[in-house]
C-alpha positions in Angstrom: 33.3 29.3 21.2 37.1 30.2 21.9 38.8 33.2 23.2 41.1 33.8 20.5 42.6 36.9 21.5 43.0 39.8 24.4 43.9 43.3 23.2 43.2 45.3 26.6 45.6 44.4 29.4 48.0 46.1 31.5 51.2 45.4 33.7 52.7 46.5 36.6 54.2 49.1 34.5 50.9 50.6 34.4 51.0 51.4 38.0 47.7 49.2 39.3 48.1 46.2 37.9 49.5 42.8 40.2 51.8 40.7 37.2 54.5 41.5 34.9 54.5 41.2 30.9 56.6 37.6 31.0 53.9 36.6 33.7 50.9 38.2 31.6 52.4 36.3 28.6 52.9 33.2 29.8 49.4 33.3 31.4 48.2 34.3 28.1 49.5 31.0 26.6 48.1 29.2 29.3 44.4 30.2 28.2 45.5 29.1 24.8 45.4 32.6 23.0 46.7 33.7 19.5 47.0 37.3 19.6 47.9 39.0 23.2 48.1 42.9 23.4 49.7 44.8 25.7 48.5 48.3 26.1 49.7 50.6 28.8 48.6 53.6 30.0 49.8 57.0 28.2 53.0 58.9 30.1 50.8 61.9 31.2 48.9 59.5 33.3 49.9 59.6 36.8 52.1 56.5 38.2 52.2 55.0 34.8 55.1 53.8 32.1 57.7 56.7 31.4 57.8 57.3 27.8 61.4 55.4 28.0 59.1 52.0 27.8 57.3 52.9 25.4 60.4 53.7 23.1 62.0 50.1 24.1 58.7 48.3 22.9 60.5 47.6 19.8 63.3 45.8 21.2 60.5 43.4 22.3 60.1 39.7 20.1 56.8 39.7 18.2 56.0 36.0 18.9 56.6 35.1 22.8 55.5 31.3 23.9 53.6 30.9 20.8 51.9 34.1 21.0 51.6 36.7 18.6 52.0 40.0 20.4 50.4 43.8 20.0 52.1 46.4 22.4 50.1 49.4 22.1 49.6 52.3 24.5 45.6 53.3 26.1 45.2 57.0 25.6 42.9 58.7 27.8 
């Protein structure tokens, strides 16, 4: 069976994770993944994304080295 797809992940943005989102991405092809999803923590969170990152999401290409990307946000 192959891993097709990872929908749980976070970046340094997060606050306690170690890689960015190009890194996370690019590791992401690596692994040979279709669908990648970014999902940071919420803005109340302590140490986590201001609610400025979440509004530039959409500035972000949907399709980065070959895979189709999710940017979401993990709501506590």
């Amino acid at each position: 069976m192959r891993d097709v797809l990872d929908l749980h992940t976070h970046t340094i943005a997060s606050g306690h994770a170690y890689n960015t989102m190009m890194e996370m991405i690019h590791e992401a092809q690596n692994k040979g993944l279709d669908v990648y999803g970014i999902t940071e923590h919420a803005p109340k969170m302590p140490g986590t994304c201001h609610s400025f990152y979440f509004a530039n999401l959409k500035m972000l290409e949907r399709k980065m080295f070959g895979v189709e990307m999710l940017f979401g946000v993990e709501l506590n």
